[in-house]
C-alpha positions as CSV (number, residue, x, y, z in Angstrom):
1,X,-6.0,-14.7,-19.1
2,X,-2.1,-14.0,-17.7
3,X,-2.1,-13.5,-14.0
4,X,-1.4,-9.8,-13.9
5,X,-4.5,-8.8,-15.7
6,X,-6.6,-11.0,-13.2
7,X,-4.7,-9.7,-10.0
8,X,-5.8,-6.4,-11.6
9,X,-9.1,-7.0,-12.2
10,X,-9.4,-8.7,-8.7
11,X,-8.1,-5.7,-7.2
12,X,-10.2,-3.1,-9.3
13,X,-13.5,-5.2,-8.1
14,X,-12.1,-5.1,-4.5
15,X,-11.2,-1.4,-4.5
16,X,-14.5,-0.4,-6.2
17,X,-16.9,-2.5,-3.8
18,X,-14.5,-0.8,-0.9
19,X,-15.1,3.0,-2.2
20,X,-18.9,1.8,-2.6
21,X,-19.3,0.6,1.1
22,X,-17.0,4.2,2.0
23,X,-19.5,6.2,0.2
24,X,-22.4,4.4,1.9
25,X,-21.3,5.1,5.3
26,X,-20.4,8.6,4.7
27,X,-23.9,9.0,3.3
28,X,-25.4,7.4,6.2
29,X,-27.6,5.4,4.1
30,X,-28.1,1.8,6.1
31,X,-26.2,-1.0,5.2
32,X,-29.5,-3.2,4.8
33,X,-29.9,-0.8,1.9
34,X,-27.3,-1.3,0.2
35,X,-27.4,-5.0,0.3
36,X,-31.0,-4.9,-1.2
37,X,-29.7,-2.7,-3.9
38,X,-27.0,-5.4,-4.8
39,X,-29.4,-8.2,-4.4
40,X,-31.8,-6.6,-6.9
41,X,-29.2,-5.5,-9.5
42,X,-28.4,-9.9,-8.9
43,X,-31.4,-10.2,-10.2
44,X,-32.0,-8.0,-13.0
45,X,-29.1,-9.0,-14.1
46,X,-29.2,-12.5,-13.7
47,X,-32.4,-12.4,-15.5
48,X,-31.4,-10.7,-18.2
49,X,-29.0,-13.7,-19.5
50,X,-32.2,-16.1,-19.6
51,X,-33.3,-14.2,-22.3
């Protein structure tokens, strides 16, 4: 993969989990929420590959 297209993914991952966290806030919905929701979509999506 050339380094441009990684530094661009990097940043599209860091920009998108930033507007996330920005929405989150603005919502007011707790941050303990949010975490569980990223933990569980871990999960169902980590146990989707040992099928």
């Amino acid at each position: 993969m050339p380094l441009p297209l990684f530094l661009g993914l990097m940043f599209a991952v860091i920009v998108a989990a930033g507007a996330t966290l920005a929405l989150a806030f603005v919502a007011d919905v707790p941050l303990v929420a949010v975490g569980f929701a990223a933990l569980a979509g871990s999960l169902i999506l980590g146990a989707r590959q040992w099928r």
